[in-house]
C-alpha positions, 0 to 999 in steps of 0.5 A, a space after each residue: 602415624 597420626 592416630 586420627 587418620 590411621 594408615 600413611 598419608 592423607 588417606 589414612 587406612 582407606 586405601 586398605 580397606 577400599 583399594 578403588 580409592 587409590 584409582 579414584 585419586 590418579 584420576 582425579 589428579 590427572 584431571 587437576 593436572 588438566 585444571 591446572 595448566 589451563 588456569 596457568 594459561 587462562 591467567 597469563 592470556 588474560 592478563 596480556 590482553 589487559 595489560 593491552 587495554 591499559 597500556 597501547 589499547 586493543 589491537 585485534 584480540 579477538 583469537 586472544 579472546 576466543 582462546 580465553 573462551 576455550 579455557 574457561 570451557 576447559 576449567 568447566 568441563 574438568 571441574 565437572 569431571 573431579 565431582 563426577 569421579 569424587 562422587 563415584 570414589 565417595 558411593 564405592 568407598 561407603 558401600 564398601 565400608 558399610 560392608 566391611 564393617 557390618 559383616 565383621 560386626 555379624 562375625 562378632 556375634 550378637 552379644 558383642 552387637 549388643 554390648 557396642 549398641 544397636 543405636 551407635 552402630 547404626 549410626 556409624 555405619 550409616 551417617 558416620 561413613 555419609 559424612 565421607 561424603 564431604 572428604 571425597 568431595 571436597 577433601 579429596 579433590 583439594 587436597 590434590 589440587 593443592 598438590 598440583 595447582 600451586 607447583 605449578 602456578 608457582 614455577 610460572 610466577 617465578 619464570 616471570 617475575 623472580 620476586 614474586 616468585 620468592 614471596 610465594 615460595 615463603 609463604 605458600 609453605 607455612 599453610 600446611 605447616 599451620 594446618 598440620 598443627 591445627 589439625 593434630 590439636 584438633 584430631 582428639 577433639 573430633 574424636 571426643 565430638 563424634 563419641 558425643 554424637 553417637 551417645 546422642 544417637 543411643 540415648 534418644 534410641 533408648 528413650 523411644 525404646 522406653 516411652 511406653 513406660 514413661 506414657 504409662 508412669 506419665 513421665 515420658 512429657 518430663 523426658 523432653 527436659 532430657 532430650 533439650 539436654 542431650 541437644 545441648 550438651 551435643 552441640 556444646 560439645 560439637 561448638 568446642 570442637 569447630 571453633 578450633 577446627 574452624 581456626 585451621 581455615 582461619 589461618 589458612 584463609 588468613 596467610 593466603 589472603 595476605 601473602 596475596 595482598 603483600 604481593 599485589 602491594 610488591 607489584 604495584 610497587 615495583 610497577 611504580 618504579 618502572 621495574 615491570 611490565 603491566 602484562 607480567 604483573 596482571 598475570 601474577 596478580 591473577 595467578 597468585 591466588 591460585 597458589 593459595 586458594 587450593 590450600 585454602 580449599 583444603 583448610 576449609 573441607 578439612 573440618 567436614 572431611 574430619 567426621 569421615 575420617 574419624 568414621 573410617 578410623 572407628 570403622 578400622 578399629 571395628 574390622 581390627 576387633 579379632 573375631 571367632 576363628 572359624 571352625 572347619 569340621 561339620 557337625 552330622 546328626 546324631 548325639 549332642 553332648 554337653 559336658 560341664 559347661 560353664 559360661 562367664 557371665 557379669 558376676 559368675 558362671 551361668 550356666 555352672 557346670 550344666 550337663 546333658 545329652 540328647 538324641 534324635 527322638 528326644 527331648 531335654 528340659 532344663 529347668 534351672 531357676 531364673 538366671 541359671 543360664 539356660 537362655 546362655 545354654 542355648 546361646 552356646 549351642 548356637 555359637 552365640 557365646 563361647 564356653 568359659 569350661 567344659 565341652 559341647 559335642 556333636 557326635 565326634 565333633 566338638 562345637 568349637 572346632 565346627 563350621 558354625 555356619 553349616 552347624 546352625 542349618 541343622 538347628 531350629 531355634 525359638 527364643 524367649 523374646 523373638 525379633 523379626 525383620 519387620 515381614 509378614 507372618 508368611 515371610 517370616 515363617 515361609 510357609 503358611 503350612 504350620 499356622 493352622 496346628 498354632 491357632 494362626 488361622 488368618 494371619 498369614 498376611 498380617 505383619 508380624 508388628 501388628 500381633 500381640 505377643 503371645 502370637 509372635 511366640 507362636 510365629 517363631 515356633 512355627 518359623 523353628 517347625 519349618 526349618 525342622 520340616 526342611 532338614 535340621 534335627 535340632 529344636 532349641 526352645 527357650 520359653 516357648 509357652 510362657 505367654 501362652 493359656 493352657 490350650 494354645 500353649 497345648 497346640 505348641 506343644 503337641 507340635 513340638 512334641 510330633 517334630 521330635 516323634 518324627 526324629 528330631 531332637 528338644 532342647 527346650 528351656 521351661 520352668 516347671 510351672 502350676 498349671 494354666 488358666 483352661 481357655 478355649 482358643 480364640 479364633 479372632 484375628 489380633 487387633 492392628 497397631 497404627 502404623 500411619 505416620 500422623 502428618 497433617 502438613 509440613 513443620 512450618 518455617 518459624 519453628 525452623 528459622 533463627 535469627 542467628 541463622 540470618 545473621 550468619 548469613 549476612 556475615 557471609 555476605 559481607 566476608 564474599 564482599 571483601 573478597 570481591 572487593 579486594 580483587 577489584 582493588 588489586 586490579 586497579 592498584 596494579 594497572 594504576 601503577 604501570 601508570 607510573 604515579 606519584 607512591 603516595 596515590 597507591 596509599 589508599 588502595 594499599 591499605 584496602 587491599 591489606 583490610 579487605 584480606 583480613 576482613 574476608 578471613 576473620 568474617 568467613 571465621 564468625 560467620 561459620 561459628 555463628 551459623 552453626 551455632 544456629 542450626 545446633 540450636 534450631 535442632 535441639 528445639 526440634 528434638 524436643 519438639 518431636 519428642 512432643 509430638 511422640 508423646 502426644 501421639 502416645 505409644 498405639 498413635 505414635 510411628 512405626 517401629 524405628 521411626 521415631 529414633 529416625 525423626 529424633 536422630 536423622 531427620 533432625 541432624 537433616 534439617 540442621 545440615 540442610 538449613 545452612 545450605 538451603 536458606 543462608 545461601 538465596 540472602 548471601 548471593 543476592 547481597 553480593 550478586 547486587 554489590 557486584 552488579 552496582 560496580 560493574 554498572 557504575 564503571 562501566 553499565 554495558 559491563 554491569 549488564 554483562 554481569 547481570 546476564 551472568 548472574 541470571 544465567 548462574 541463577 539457572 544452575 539450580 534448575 539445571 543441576 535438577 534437570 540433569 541429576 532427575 531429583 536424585 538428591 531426594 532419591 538419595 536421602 530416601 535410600 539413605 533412610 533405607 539403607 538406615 533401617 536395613 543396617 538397624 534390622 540386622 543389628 537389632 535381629 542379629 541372632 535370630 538371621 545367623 541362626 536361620 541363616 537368613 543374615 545372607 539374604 538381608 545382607 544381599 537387600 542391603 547391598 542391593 540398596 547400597 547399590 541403588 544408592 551409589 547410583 543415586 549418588 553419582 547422578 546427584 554428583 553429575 548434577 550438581 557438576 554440571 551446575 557448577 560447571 555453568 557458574 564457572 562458564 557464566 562467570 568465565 564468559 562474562 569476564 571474556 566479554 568484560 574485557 572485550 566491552 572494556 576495550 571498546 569503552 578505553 578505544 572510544 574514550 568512555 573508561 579509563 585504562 586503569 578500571 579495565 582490570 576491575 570489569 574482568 576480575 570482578 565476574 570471576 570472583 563472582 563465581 565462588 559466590 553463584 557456586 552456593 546457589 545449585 545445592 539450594 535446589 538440589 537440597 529443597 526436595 529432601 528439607 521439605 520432606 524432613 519437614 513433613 516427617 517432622 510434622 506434629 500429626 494429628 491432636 493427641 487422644 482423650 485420655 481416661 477419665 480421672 473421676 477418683 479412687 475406682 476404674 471404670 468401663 461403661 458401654 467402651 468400644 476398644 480398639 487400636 487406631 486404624 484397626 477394627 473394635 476389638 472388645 464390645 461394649 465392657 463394663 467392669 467396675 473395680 473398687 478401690 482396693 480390689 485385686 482381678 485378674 485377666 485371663 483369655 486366650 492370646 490375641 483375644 484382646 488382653 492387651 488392647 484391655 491395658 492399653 485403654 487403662 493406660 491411656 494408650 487408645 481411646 474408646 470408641 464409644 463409652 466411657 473408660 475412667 481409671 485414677 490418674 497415676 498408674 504403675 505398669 509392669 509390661 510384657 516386654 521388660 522395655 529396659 534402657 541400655 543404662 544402670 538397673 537404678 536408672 531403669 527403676 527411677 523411670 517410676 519415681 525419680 527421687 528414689 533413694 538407694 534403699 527405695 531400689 534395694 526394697 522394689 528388687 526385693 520385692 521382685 526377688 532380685 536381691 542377687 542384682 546391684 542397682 548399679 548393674 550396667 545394662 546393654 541396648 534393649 536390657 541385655 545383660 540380664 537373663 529374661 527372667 531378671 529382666 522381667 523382674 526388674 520392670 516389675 521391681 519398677 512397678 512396684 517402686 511407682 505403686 504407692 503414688 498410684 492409683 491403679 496397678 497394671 501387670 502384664 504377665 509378671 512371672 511368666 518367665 519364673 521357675 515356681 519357687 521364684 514365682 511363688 516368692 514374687 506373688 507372695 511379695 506382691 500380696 504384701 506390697 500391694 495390699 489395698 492397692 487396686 491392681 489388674 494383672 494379666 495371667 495364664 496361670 490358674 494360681 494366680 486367677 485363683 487368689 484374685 478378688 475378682 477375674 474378667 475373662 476376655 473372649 469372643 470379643 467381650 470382656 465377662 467378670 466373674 468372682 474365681 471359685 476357691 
């Protein structure tokens, strides 16, 4: 079995996984089967009456033509039906994987989620099994066709013209034995090509996820050397593999276009010594191309069907990953017992040994120090991870024998840091009951994106409240007031508190901690984020166009012309030598015919090399172009949530499949079209009107594949990007949708979508089938009616017998070429708005003042863009040196503070000047899916090995290798740790700058780890100027200086011993 393609055949595992494939493929080769006889007939009728024409003249062809006619109306309506049937079999196949694969990926859990990484799960689910479109559309058919065509076309040829019959059955086998082993040289290279994508793919989703940090250490602009990199390492990669996997159509194009040109040369011949009739000879000449094109065709889509294939392949792998076996028993209410549970974890157990009980009506803390597993603790009793040791038990079932479907729905869960599906904060809750007990007044129809941190901890308590309110019993808690002040964080617990008086039971997860900075609440609604995608007008053409892109296509032209030209040259040679001449008149047309075949090959070879090469290079320059404008916008500017991974990713790799297919295609005709034309004219000018029409009419294909499909190639490259978030929501949300069983639902939306999108996909398909069904038309009637003006021209003495075939052949290669013109069309809709997604937006925003050494706000109006002013005219002046502290209630405006130090909003009024470079620990640790190192040379990127040991140290990481390895979004690290580490990387920027901001640093730190942090903090920040957010009291205490954020204001107040 060939381990690229899994499973046996052709077909590889696909017909085990989607059985509707094996329906697809009978349909399709019973509609081949149609194309086929119709060619076999179309080929020997139309080569009787030629051989007529030449030979004794016309004598009342007319039904002869007529029957031509049917043919060509026949091949047109079955070539629209193998588009229509592969399109169909393409959407089933891809929604049923995508189910497959996301389903199995949930069952997995979401630490293996986690492990694989959001980013590339995202894209092999989403444009890795796209690419089936290609193997579906192309692949597929020809390769049946190739089945099909070439048996029977052959036995025909051999039932005429034995000799013929020989060469062709030499020759036609030694194609698949070339492809065979051009394809398993190239299989472990797609391999390596499609990992190379998908590490692109991940790296660009971290750099996105990080560039807050890289905006606030001001090394996001130095990013853009890394992402030219990552382009063009990939497209090094992606060039290495084509220019083998584009050697398989080479040769393949190269032995068909020979053993043609050997048999048109062998007929002629023979024709010549008067050993065959005219009539036999054109109708092999014109059906030995048919022999081979479907082999050729095969070759030729063999490359684009890789890349679908080695999706399924990994999709196989994905669903052969042995999931959980699901438990039977369901679990009641009543006592949960957890007995010496021990968890393996990177370098040990946490947690070790943990052990607990609790009843309906009680609460459990557990109050292990950071990294003591109790975020694990909650995520074994969830199900999440399994027990290495020991036993959970929920009365007299044990948690590993449980359906842990019916088990979750007794169980609330609130974790340490919550993510959302994107909704509402009453869709996200679904209910509006509870937001009053938490201080969430008034933000019901606020997107949950849009509020500051400590309110989405709350929205997730009230979200656990709700289900405890609908039937569970369970509270699991993890941190729920760690970004809380004092009041607030009262409001969370006295709710929690009446949830367990009304019988439930608290697990909850909590360092015991000093006491909190005394607020009031703030009632103010949180500000709002921008969320507008910043575009003025479309990415204009130059950044899109390459000279090696429009040399690709004049390649393109010239390799057509060959092929144009040495069907004409056929023609003649043939029909020249029924005539019986001297050999040595053939000579020059014999030597055409073999340089125009291997011209066509080698051209069609550099020409894809060459276009490619252009679009990979024009896509690396986007990417780093995009990653500009990012930057500019800066973090609060910048696009929604997942955006800006789409623009880097998806809307680049758009316009690089698209440009190809869109731009290349308008010069390739209209070079060829023109060539054609001035031959037909200079024969015969009434044919070269005839092929003018039929260009004319081939030029309208474009509008009617847009009429017919109703825009439905733009429809589909919007659900696409639907379908795209869906699939990243429920990977990035994977725990918090199992645990409240709202994976279903979200799953049924993206299956809807899915759907939605099929039927887009079948009416592109039926549009773009009824376009290349009129080329084929045009193309077929223009060569009916070049015939029939053919034999009146050869009746009234106006042409030689000899060019008739000429007038007939050339409009019917003709077709290969007008059949580029409909994806143009239906392609534009969906480049122009990748252009506009790919915009560069609006100026970027005034960054704050660098008049020296002291921060300053004088009279500063703040808010987020597109949101109201948060904080009122604020002046603070910190000298260099001083230490304040931010203390307010959550959501009154501390991180709209931050965020105008760090430059992220500009004021709306006044005047807002800190020192140019800045350190910043965030709330959220935002760490890459690499090495800790990694993570902390974000700061400072000629950190030595000791530089990192030192910055852990003083984090009180000592526990933690730099070389540590990290999951997607910094899994792999307790919350606590990972607060650590962004803190660690602060404080490895600190001594080059000017100003320290730390948001929240110990807020998830038991007490004896929090006190060695601030005592460390002391020492590695001494006379250095540092803002640091807190709800704790201690830490406001120590503080040189504290400014209270509330009611809109900020006041400064020196703290009181």
């Amino acid at each position: 079995m060939d381990s690229a393609r899994p499973g046996k055949g052709p077909l590889g595992a696909l017909p085990a996984l989607v059985p509707a494939v094996r329906r697809a493929l009978a349909l399709v080769g019973f509609l081949s089967f149609l194309n086929a006889a119709a060619l076999v007939a179309q080929a020997f009728l139309l080569a009787d009456v030629l051989a007529a024409i030449v030979g004794a003249g016309p004598g009342g062809r007319t039904a002869q033509l007529a029957a031509l006619l049917a043919l060509v109306v026949t091949r047109a309506l079955t070539g629209w039906a193998v588009r229509t049937v592969s399109a169909r079999a393409a959407a089933t196949a891809q929604r049923e994987l995508r189910a497959h694969a996301v389903d199995h990926a949930l069952r997995l859990g979401p630490e293996w989620i986690a492990r694989r990484g959001h980013g590339e799960l995202t894209a092999l689910t989403t444009r890795g099994l796209d690419a089936l479109d290609a193997y579906f559309r192309e692949y597929l058919p020809a390769l049946v066709t190739a089945a099909v065509v070439p048996l029977g076309a052959g036995a025909a040829i051999l039932f005429a013209d034995w000799p013929s019959g020989v060469i062709i059955a030499l020759t036609v086998p030694l194609l698949p034995m070339f492809a065979i082993l051009v394809g398993k040289y190239t299989a472990g290279r797609v391999a390596g090509a499609t990992d190379a994508t998908h590490r692109m793919s991940e790296r660009l989703l971290e750099l996105v996820r990080v560039l807050p940090v890289l905006t606030a250490f001001r090394r996001a602009a130095a990013q853009g050397e890394t992402v030219r990199q990552l382009s063009e390492r990939h497209r090094r990669a992606t060039l290495k593999t084509l220019k083998v996997a584009f050697s398989s159509a080479f040769v393949l194009e190269l032995a068909a276009t020979l053993s043609v040109a050997l048999v048109a040369v062998v007929i002629g011949v023979r024709l010549a010594g008067g050993h065959l009739p005219l009539a036999i000879g054109l109708g092999v000449l014109i059906l030995a191309p048919e022999c081979y094109q479907p082999l050729r065709a095969v070759g030729a889509a063999f490359h684009s069907s890789e890349d679908g294939v080695e999706a399924v392949r990994r999709v196989a792998d994905l669903l052969a990953t042995p999931a959980p076996t699901p438990g039977t028993a369901v679990p009641s209410r009543g006592e949960l017992r957890v007995s010496s549970l021990r968890v393996a974890r990177r370098d040990g157990f946490a947690p070790d040994g943990e052990t607990f009980t609790v009843r309906p009506g009680e609460t459990v803390w557990l109050r292990a120090p950071s990294g003591g597993g109790k975020s694990t603790t909650l995520a074994a009793l969830l199900g999440f991870v399994p027990a290495h040791d020991g036993e959970i038990a929920v009365g007299a079932v044990n948690l590993a024998d449980a359906d842990l479907e019916r088990w979750r729905e007794q169980v609330a869960w609130v974790p340490q840091a919550p993510v959302f599906a994107g909704g509402t904060v009453r869709e996200e809750v679904g209910s509006d009951a509870l937001l009053g007990e938490l201080g969430l007044t008034g933000l019901a129809d606020r997107p949950v994106a849009k509020l500051s941190l400590g309110q989405r901890q709350r929205v997730a308590v009230a979200r656990a409240l709700v289900r405890v309110r609908e039937g569970a019993w369970l509270l699991l808690l993890d941190e729920p007031t760690a970004h809380l002040d004092e009041a607030t964080a009262r409001l969370v617990l006295d709710a929690v508190q009446r949830a367990v008086d009304n019988g439930a039971a608290a697990v909850i997860a909590a360092h015991e901690r000093t006491s909190a900075v005394d607020v009031a609440p703030d009632p103010a609604p949180a500000p709002e984020a921008s969320t507008k995608d910043a575009v003025i007008e479309p990415l204009r053409w130059r950044a899109l166009l390459d000279g090696r892109l429009f040399g690709g296509a004049v390649l393109g032209a010239v390799a057509l012309l060959a092929g144009v030209a040495l069907t004409a040259t056929s023609g003649w040679l043939i029909a020249k030598a029924s005539q019986q001449p001297p050999i040595l008149t053939l000579t020059v047309a014999v030597v055409g015919v073999r340089a125009f075949g291997l011209g066509r090959a080698g051209l069609r070879y550099v020409e894809r090399l060459v276009t490619h090469d252009a679009a990979f290079r024009i896509a690396g320059r986007l990417r780093v172009r995009v990653w500009n404008a990012l930057v500019r916008l800066g973090p609060a500017r910048g696009p929604r949530a997942g955006e800006g991974q789409r623009r880097l990713v998806a809307d680049v790799d758009t316009v690089r499949d698209l440009l190809p297919r869109v731009v290349s295609p308008p010069l390739v005709v209209a070079l060829v079209a023109a060539g054609a034309i001035a031959v037909q004219t200079w024969v015969l000018p009434a044919a070269g009107l005839t092929l003018a029409a039929a260009v004319a009419l081939g030029l309208a294909a474009p509008w009617v594949a847009l009429r017919t499909e109703r825009r439905a190639t733009s429809a589909l490259a919007t659900g696409r990007r639907d379908v795209a978030s869906r699939v990243l929501v429920l990977f990035e949300a994977a725990a918090e949708l199992l645990a409240y069983g709202t994976a279903r639902d979200h799953r049924r939306a993206l299956a809807d979508a899915d759907t939605r999108l099929a039927a887009q996909a079948r009416r592109q398909a039926f549009g773009a089938g009824a376009a290349e069904a009129l080329v084929t038309l045009a193309c077929g009637t223009a060569a009916v009616v070049s015939t029939a003006l053919a034999a009146s021209a050869v009746t009234s003495g106006q042409l030689d017998p000899v060019l008739a075939p000429l007038l007939a052949l050339v409009p019917l290669a003709l077709a290969e070429v007008l059949a580029l013109l409909p994806p143009v069309a239906q392609h534009w809709d969906t480049l122009q708005r990748a252009r506009r997604r790919l915009a560069d937006g609006p100026p970027p925003a005034p960054r704050p003042e660098h008049p020296g050494a002291d921060v300053e706000l004088r009279g500063a109006d703040l808010g987020w863009p597109d949101g109201p002013v948060v904080l009122h005219d604020v002046d603070v002046h910190l000298r260099q040196g001083t230490y304040a502290a931010v203390v307010g209630p959550s959501g009154a405006g501390k991180s709209t503070l931050v965020a105008a130090l760090l430059g992220f909003v500009a004021p709306r009024g006044g005047v807002v000047a800190v020192p140019d470079a800045v350190a910043w620990a965030p709330q959220e640790p935002m760490l890459a899916a690499t090495t800790v190192a990694e993570n902390l040379r974000l700061a400072r990127p000629t950190a030595t090995e000791a530089d990192l040991r030192q910055a852990l140290h003083q984090a009180a990481l000592d526990d933690v290798d730099p070389a540590t390895p990290l999951g997607s979004g910094g899994s792999g690290l307790s919350g606590g740790q990972a607060q650590r580490v962004a803190l660690a990387r602060a404080l490895l920027g600190a001594p080059a700058a000017g100003l320290v901001l730390l948001d929240e640093p110990t807020a998830h730190l038991d007490e004896p780890t929090a006190q060695a942090v601030r005592a460390h903090l002391r020492e590695a920040l001494a006379g250095r100027t540092v803002l640091h957010v807190t709800h704790r009291a201690d830490e406001a205490a120590d503080a040189d200086v504290v400014l209270e954020v509330r009611d809109g204001r900020v006041l400064t107040r020196v703290p009181v011993p």
